[in-house]
C-alpha positions in Angstrom: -29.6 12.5 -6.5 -26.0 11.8 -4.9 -22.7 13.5 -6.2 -21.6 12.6 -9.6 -23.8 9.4 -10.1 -23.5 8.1 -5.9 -25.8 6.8 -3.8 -28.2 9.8 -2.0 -26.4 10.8 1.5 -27.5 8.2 4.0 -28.9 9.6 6.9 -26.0 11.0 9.4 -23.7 10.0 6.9 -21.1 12.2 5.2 -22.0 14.8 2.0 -18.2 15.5 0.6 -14.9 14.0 0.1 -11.4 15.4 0.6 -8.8 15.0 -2.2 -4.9 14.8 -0.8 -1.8 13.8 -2.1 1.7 14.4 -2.4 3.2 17.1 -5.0 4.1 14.2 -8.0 7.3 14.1 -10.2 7.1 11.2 -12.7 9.1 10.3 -15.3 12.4 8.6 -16.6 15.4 10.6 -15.2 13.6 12.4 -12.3 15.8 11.1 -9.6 18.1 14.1 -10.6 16.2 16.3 -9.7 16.1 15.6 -5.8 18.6 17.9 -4.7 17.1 20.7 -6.4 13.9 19.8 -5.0 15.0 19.4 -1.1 17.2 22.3 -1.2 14.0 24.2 -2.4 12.1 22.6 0.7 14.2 24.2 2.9 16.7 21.4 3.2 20.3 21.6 4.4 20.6 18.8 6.9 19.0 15.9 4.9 18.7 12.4 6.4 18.8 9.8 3.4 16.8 6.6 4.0 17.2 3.7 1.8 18.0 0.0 2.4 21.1 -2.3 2.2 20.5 -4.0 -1.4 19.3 -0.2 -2.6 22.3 1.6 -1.2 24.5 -1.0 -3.2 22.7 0.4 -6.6 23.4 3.4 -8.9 19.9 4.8 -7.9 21.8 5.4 -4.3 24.7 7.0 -5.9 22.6 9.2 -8.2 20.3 10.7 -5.6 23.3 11.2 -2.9 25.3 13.0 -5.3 22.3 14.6 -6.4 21.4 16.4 -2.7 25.4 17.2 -2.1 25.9 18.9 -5.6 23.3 21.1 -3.9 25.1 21.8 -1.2 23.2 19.8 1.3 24.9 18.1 4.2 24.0 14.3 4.2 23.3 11.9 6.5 22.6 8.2 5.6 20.6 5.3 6.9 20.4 1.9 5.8 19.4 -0.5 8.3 16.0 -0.6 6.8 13.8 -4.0 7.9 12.5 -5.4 4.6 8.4 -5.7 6.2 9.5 -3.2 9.0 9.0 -4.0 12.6 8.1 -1.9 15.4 11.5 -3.0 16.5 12.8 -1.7 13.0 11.3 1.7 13.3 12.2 2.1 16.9 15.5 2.1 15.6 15.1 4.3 12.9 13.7 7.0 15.0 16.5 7.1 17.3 18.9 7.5 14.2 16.8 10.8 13.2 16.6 11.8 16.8 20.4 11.8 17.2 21.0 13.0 13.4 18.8 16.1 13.7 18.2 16.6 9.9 15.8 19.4 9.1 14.4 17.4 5.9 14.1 13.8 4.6 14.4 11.5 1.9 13.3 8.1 1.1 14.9 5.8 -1.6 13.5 2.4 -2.0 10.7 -0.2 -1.6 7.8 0.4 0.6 9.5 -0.8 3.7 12.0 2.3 3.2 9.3 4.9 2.6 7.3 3.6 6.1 10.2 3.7 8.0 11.5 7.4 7.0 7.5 8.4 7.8 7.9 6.7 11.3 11.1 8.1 12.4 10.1 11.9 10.9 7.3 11.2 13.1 8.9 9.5 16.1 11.9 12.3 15.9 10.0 15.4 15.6 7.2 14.5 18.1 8.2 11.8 20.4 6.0 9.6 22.4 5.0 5.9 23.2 5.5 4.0 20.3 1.3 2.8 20.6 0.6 6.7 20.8 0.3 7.3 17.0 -0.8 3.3 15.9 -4.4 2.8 14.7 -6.6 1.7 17.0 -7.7 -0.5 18.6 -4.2 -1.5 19.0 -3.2 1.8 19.6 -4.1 5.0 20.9 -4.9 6.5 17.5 -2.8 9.9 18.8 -3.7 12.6 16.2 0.1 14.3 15.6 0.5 17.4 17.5 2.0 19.8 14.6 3.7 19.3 11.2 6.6 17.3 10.4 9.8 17.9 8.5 9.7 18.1 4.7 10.3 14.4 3.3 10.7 13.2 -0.5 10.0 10.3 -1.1 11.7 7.8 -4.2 9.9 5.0 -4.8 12.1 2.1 -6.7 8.9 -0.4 -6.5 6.1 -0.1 -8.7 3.7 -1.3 -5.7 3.2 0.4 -2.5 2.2 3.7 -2.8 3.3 4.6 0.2 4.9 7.8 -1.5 2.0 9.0 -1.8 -0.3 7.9 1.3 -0.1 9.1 4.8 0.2 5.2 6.0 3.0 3.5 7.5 2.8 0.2 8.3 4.8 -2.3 10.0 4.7 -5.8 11.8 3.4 -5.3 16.1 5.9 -8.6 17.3 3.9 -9.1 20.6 0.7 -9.4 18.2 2.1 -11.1 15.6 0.8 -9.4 13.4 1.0 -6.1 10.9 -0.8 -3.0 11.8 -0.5 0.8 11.4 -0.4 4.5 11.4 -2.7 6.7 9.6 -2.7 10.4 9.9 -2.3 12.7 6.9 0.6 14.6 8.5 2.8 11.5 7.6 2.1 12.1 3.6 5.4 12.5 2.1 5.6 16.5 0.9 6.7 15.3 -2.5 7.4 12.1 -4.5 10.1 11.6 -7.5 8.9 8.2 -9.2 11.6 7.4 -11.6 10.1 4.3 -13.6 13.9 3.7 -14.7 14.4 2.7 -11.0 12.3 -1.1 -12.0 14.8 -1.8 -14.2 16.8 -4.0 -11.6 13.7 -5.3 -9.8 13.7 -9.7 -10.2 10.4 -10.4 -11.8 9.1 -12.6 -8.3 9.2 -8.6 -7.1 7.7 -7.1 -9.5 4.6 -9.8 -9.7 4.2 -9.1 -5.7 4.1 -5.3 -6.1 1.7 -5.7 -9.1 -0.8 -7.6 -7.5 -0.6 -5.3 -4.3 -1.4 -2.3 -6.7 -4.4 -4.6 -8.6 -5.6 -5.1 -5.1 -5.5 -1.4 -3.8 -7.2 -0.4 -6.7 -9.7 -3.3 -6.4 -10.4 -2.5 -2.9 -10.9 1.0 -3.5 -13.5 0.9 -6.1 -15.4 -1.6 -4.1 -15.0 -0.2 -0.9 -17.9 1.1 0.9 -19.3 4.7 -0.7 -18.1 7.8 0.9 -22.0 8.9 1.4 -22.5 5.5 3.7 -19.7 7.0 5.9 -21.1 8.3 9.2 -20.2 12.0 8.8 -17.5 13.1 11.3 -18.3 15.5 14.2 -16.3 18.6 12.0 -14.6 18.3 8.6 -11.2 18.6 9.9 -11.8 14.7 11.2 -13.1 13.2 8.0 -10.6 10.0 7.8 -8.6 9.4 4.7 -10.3 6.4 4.2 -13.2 8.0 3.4 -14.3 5.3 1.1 -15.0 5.1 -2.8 -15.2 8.5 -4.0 -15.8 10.0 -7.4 -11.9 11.1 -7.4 -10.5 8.1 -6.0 -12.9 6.1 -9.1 -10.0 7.7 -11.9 -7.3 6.2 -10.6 -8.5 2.8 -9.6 -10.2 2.2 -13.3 -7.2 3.6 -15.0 -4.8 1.5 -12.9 -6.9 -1.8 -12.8 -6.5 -1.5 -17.4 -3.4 -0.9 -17.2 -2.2 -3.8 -14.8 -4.6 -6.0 -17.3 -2.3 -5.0 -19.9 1.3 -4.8 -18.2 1.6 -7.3 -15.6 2.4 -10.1 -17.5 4.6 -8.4 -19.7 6.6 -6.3 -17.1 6.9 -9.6 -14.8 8.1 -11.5 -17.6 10.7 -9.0 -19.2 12.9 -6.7 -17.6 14.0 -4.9 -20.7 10.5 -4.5 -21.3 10.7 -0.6 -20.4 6.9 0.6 -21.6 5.5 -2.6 -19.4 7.6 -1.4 -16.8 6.9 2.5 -16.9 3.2 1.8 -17.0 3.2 -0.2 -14.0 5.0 2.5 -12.3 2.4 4.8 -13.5 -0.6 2.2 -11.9 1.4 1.8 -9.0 0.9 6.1 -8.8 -2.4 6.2 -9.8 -3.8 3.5 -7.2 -1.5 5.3 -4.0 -3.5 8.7 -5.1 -6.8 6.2 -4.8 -6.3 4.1 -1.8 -5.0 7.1 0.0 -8.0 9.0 0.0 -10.7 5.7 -0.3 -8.8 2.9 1.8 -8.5 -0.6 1.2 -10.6 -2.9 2.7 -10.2 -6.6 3.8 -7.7 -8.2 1.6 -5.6 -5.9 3.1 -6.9 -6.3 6.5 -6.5 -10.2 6.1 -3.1 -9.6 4.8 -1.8 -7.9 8.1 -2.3 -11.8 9.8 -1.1 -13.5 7.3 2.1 -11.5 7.0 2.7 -11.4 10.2 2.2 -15.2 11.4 4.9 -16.1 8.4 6.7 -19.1 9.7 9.5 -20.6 6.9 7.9 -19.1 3.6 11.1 -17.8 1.7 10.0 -16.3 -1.2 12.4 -16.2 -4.8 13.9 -12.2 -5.5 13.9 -11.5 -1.7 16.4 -11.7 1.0 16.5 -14.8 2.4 18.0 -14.3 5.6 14.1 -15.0 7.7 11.1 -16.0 6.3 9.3 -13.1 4.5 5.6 -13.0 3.3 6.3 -10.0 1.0 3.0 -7.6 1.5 1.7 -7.5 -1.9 1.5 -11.5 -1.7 -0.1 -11.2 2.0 -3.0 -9.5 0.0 -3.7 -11.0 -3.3 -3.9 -14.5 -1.5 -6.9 -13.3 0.0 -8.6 -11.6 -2.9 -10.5 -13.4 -4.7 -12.5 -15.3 -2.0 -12.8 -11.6 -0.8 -14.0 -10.2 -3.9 -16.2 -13.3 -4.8 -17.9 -12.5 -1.2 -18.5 -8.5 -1.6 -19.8 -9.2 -4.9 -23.4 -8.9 -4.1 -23.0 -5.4 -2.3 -22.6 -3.7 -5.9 -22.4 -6.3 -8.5 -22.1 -3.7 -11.1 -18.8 -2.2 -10.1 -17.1 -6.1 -9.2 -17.9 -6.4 -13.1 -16.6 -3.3 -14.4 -13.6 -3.7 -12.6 -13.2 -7.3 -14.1 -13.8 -5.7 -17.3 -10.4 -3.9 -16.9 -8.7 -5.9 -15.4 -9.5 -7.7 -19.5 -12.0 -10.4 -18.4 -14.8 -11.3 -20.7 -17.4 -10.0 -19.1 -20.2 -9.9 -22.1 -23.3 -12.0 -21.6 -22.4 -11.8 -17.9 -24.8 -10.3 -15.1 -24.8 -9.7 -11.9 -25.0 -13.0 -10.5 -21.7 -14.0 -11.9 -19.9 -10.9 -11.1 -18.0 -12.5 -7.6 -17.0 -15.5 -9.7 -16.0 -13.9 -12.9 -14.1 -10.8 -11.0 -12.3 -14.0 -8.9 -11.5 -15.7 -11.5 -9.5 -13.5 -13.5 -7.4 -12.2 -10.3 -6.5 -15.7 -10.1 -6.0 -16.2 -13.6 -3.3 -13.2 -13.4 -1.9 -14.6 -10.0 -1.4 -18.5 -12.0 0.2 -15.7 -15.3 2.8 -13.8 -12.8 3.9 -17.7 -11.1 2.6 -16.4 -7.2 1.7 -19.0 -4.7 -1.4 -20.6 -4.7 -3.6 -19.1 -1.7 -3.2 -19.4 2.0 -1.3 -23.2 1.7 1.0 -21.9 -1.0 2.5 -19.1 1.6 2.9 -21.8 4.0 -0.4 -22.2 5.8 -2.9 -24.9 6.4 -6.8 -25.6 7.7 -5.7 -25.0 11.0 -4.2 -21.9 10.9 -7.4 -20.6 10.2 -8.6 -19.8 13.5 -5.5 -18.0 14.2 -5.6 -15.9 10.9 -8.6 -14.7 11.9 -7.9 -13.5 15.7 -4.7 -11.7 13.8 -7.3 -9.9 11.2 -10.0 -8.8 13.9 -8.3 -5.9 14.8 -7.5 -4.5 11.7 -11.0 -2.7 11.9 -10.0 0.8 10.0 -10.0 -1.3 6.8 -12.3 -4.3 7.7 -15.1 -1.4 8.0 -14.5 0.1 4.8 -15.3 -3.6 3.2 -19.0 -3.0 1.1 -20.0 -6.4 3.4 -19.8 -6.9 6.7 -16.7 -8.7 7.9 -17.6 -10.3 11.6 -15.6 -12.9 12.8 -17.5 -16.1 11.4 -17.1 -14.3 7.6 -13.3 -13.7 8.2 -13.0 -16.9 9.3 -15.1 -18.9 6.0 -12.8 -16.5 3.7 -9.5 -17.4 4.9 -10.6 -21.0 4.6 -12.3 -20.2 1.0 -8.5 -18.5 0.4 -6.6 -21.6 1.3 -6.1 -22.3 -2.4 -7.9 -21.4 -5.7 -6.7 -24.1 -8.5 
């Protein structure tokens, strides 16, 4: 009998799972609270990360005041990349290293978040920028001791990133996004202030909804933890451990809740309880990705993202062509999701289920087609592109797509289904448009 209705342990594979997160504030208000919170870290230097459109916000204002009215000393960057470059975080780093804070925080998007996590990193134990990145790209470096104390602010309901020990960012000799994974880069604490998606466009919102539908997607359907060769001792068991028992909560409760709130918190910004809840989802599927992984939505997303050529997407700066992430991923997902169907048909259904598709009568030879379907159903709802050709890409890109995914192997091997070059290749052309 496996652990709480699993699979039995494959042989040589691994018995347990490890839960880790950041300490969580949520609620209306809690950017206040920051100060109090760094100065009881420890803080008195803080470095203050946000970008320029955030800094020009009352958010900004609010949590500045907030860590000087406790007598913190402040130092601010803004120079953020929006989709951060190795370039981007380079330059962040040297900011830290100069600035010397003893403590960090993050205001903003995703691309904020990764690039406080790379510069703590970068600042407090320098090395070749490869040293730390995923391999095969990079080294894989494990980090040498513990970083400084860093709270992060999400003002996105999308990443996650406050609460994941990834960073990711785009390689410009590969052209293409890959990462860093280590649980030392897990922000100590996270204030997520749902107030903070007031003054999101909906085009934002609708990106960083489907990336949090896809996290939580890919999670629950990512390859069990017990099929996960165990590693040589505990202290080395990945955070993508795969779908675990824990990881399970958070991904059914956020896949309902985005089947309820996307629409309406795309569609209506004074919608405040559409809004809060997909704050709340956003939460819920960091908590589950960051201790399951994603799988090859995201690992297709990485290419697409970083091949871009003149896509210039509505609600985002429009000063270079952008594939914003969450769009990178959700054009891939359901010719993904159609494919990994047959590896557990049962959970692709459920997961439908919450996401609100009918799903009575069905069986498990529909569940890749009716799990598809109603991802792109919501993706036609929230007004996203349509697939690979709606970003900007055509049938001869394919090829290319695919030598940009192929390395991207901590999250294609997490995928329920093998993902070899040929499969890659059939589901970005499958993903060049769905309707």
């Amino acid at each position: 009998m496996g652990c709480c209705h699993y699979p039995a342990v494959k042989e040589g594979c691994d018995s347990a799972f490890t839960v880790d997160t950041s300490r969580i504030t949520f609620g209306p208000g809690c950017l206040t609270e920051v100060g109090d919170r760094a100065r009881a870290l420890g803080m008195k230097r803080v470095a203050l990360f946000s970008d320029a459109r955030v800094a020009r916000l009352p958010h900004f204002q609010k949590v500045r005041q907030s860590l000087l009215a406790a007598g913190l000393d402040v130092v601010v960057f803004t120079d953020v990349h929006v989709e951060p470059t190795d370039q981007s975080f380079l330059a962040a780093a040297r900011f830290a290293s100069e600035a010397r804070p003893d403590g960090y925080v993050s205001l903003g998007g995703g691309s904020v978040i990764d690039t406080c996590k790379a510069a703590n990193l970068y600042a407090t134990h320098p090395a070749d920028f490869l040293a730390y990145v995923n391999a095969p790209v990079g080294e894989g470096r494990a980090v040498p001791g513990p970083l400084k104390p860093h709270i992060a602010c999400p003002t996105t309901s999308g990443t996650g990133s406050e609460v994941t020990g990834i960073t990711i960012f785009d390689l410009l000799s590969l052209h293409a996004k890959t990462g860093i994974a280590l649980p030392a880069l897990r922000p100590t604490e996270a204030l997520i202030d749902p107030d903070c998606t007031a003054t999101l466009p909906g085009e934002v919102v609708a990106a960083s909804g489907l990336d949090v539908l896809s996290h939580a997607l890919e999670s629950y359907t990512a390859r069990p933890f017990v099929h996960r060769p165990a590693p040589a001792r505990p202290s080395l068991r990945p955070m993508s451990q795969g779908a675990n028992p824990w990881s399970d909560l958070g991904c059914r409760e956020a896949l309902r809740l985005m089947g309820l709130y996307l629409e309406r918190g795309v569609r209506d910004a004074q919608d405040t309880e559409a809004r809060e809840q997909l704050m709340w989802a956003a939460t819920l599927a960091g908590i589950a990705f960051g201790n399951a992984g994603v799988h090859a939505p995201h690992g297709m997303a990485y290419a697409v993202a970083g091949r871009v050529r003149d896509f210039r997407p509505a609600g985002y700066p429009q000063d270079a062509p952008l594939v914003p992430h969450g769009l990178a991923v959700i054009v891939n997902a359901p010719a993904v999701f159609r494919y990994t169907a047959s590896a557990n048909p049962e959970r692709h259904l459920e997961a439908a289920g919450f996401l609100g598709a009918e799903v009575r009568g069905a069986d498990s030879r529909d569940a890749g087609e009716v799990l598809a379907g109603r991802i792109a159903q919501l993706m036609r709802a929230v007004g996203v592109p349509n697939g690979l050709e709606g970003v900007g890409y055509t049938g001869a890109d394919v090829d290319a797509l695919t030598e940009g995914a192929i390395p991207q192997q901590r999250l294609l091997q997490n995928a329920p289904r093998e993902m070899t070059r040929p499969v890659l290749t059939e589901l970005f052309r499958q993903a060049l448009r769905y309707w």
